[in-house]
N, C-alpha and C positions, 0 to 999 in steps of 0.2 A: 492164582495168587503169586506163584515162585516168576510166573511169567513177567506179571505185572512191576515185582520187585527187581529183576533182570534190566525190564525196560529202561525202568527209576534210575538205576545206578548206570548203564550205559547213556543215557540223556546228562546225569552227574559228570562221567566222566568225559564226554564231548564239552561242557564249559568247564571245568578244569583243565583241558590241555587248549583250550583258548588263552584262558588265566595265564597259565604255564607259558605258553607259547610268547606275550604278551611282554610279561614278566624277564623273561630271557632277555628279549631283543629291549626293554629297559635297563638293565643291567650294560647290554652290551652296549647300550647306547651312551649311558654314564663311565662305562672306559674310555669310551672313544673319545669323551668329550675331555675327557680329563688326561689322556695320556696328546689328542689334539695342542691343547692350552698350557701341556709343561712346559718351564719357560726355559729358554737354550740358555748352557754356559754363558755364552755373551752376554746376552740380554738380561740376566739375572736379575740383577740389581735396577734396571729401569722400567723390568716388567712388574715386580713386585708390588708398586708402588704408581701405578700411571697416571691418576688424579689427583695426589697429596699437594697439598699447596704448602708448597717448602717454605715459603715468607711467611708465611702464617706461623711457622713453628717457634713456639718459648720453650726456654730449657727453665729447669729449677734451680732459682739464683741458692737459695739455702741446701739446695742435695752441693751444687757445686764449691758453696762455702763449706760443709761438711768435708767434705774431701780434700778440700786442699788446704784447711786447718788442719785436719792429722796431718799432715806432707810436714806442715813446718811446726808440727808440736805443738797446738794450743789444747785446750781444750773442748769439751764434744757440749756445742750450745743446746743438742737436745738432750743431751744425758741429762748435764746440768740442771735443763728445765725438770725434766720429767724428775733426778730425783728432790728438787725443791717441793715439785707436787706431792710425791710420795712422805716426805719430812711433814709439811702441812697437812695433813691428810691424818686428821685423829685415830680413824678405824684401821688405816696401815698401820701408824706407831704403836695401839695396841698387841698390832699382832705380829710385830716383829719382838715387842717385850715378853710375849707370850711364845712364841718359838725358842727363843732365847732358855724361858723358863723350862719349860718342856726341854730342850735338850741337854739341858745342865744337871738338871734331875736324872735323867735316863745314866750321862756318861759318869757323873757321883754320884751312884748308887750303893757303890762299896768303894770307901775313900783308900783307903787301907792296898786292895788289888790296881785302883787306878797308879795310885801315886808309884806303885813299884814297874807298873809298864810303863809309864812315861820316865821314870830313872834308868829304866834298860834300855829304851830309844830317844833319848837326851833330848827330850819335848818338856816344853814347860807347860803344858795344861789350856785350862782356858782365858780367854782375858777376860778382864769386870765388865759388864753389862755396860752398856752405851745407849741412851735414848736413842731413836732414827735422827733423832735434828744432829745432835750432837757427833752422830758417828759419820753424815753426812759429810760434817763438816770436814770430822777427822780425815776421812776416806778423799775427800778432795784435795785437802792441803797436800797427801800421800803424792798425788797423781802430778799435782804442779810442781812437786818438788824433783820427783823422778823425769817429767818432761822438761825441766830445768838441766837435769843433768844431762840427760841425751843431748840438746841443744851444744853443750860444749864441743869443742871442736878434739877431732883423734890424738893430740898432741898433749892435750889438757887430761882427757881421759886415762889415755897411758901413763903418765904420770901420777894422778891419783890414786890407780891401779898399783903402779911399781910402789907407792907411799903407805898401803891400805893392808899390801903382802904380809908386812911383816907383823900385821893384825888381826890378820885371819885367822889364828888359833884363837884367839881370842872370845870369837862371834859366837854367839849362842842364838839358837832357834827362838824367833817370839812365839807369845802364847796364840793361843788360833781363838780367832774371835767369831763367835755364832753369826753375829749382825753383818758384819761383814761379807761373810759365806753367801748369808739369804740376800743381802742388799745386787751382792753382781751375779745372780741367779735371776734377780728380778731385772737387772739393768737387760741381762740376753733375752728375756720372756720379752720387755717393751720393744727390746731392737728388732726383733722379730715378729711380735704380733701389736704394738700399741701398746700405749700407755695404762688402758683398760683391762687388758689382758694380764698385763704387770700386777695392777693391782688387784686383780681376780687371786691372779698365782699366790701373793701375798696372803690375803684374806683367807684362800683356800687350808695353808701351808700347815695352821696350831690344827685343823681336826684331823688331817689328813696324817701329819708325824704320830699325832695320841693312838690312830688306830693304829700305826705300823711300831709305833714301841709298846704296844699292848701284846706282840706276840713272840710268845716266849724264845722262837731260834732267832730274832731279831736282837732280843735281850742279850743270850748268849753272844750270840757275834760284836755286838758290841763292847761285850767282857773281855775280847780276843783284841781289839784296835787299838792304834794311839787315838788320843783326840783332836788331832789332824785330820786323820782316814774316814774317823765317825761322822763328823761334823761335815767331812764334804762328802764322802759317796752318798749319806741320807738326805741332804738336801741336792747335789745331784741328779739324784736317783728320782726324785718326786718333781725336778726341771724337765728330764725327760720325757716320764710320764704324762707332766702337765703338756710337754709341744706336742706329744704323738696326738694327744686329745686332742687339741686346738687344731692340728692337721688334719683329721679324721671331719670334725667341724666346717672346714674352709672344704673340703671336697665333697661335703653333703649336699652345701649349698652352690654346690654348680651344677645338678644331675642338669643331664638331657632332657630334651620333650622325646615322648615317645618316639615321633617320626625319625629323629636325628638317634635313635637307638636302633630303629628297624633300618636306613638303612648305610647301616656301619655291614663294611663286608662281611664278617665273619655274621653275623645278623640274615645277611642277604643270601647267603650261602646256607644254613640253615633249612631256610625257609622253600629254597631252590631246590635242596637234597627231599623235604618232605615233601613237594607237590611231585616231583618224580617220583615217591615213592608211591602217593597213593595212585599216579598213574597208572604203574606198573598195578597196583592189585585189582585195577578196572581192567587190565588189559589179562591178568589171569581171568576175573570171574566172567569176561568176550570169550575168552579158551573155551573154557567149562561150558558155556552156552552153545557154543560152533561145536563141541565136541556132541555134545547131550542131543544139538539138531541134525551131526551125520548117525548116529545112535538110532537115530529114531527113522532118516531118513532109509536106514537099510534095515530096518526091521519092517520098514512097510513095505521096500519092495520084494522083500523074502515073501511076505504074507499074499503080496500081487504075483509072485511067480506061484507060490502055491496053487491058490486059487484060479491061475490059468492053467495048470497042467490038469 
């Protein structure tokens, strides 16, 4: 029986180190091919690309209006768009009214301890609630008026400036507005994942804040802020959150097929290091066999020299 088993695994490991054998000279075959076809310094750029039919190529007339609108200060025709959709958009404006709520509630909890940290860091608190239509709008007029300003020329500016100086004691911080906060939170979600995405984030934002001010050192820490710091590190904080998730998402849906996973080098090496290894333990239990057959083979001639003497 031990015989038989001997056999088995010595027959195993003669096609294993076929495999192996095999296996190697594929490996070495795909270096070769691929350190062959790297393309030289020079050639770079003409090898990369050998069949592209250049005339064929359209650019994005709207990526290049995008771009060269901000150059000269207009406004961004997709923001625009996307937050008109977001203002329209019933189930957004509820839940921006409802964030709003929720976080006015949380930071006026004790009116009493608020109003005295914002009188030691000369913060005027929150500003009145804004429908999304209406703070749209607000938030727009903002932007045309300060891209208005940049447009003027250094001569004009400086002078403003020099005129503005002697005003500046004057200036008092405005009130920090919730809507606001969540609206260019969402602007960065759509500029980076779509519109859809936006208003996922949106949507997402009233259950998402309720569980994170349900917990009590949340509570506290927010007893400790202006309503500046509050307002933005917690929505913030839940932007973040929501891109690492949306990232996490976009890299799920590219796996590999298995074959393009087996063979990635470190895959291939692997698999290299185990078929050598089971080599090796066919080629101990050959040892143990050759050793077990000289064992035996002088034990019989001791027993033949006996018996001839």
């Amino acid at each position: 029986m031990l015989g038989k088993i001997e056999s088995a695994l010595l027959y195993l490991m003669r096609l294993v180190m076929v495999v192996l054998v095999l296996f190697t000279l594929f490996n070495f075959a795909l270096w070769s091919w691929g350190a062959a076809h790297k393309p030289t310094p020079g050639t770079a750029a003409e090898d990369m690309h050998p069949n592209r039919d250049w005339a064929a190529l359209k650019i994005s007339e709207e990526e290049l209006k995008k771009i060269t609108y901000s150059d000269f200060g207009y406004d961004d025709t997709n923001q625009t768009l996307s937050d008109g959709k977001l203002a329209a958009d019933p189930a957004v404006v509820a839940a921006f009214a409802e964030v709003d709520a929720v976080l006015r509630a949380a930071i006026e909890r004790d009116p009493a301890q608020r109003k005295k940290l914002e009188g030691d860091n000369e913060e005027q608190g929150l500003a009145a609630m804004q429908a999304l239509p209406a703070l749209v709008e607000t938030m727009q007029a903002k932007e045309r008026a300060s891209q208005e300003m940049d447009a003027v020329d250094a001569a004009a500016a400086a002078t403003a400036a020099a005129s503005d100086a002697a005003d500046s004691e004057g200036w008092k911080p405005q009130p920090t507005s919730i809507g606001e906060v969540l609206l260019q939170q969402t602007r960065s979600i759509i500029s980076s994942y779509g519109y859809e995405a936006g208003r996922s984030f949106t949507l997402g934002a009233p259950q998402a804040l309720k569980a994170l001010l349900a917990d009590p050192q949340v509570q506290k820490g927010i007893n400790k802020q202006t309503t500046s710091m509050v307002v933005t590190n917690l929505l913030l904080n839940y932007g973040i959150v929501f891109s690492a998730k949306a990232g996490e998402s976009e890299m799920s849906t590219a796996k590999p097929s298995w074959l393009e996973r087996l063979i990635e080098p470190s895959n291939l090496l692997v698999f290299t290091v185990l078929l050598w290894s089971f080599v090796f333990l066919m080629m101990i239990v050959v040892f143990l066999r050759v050793e077990r057959h000289l064992r035996t083979m002088s034990q019989d001639g001791k027993a033949l020299a006996q018996r001839s003497s």
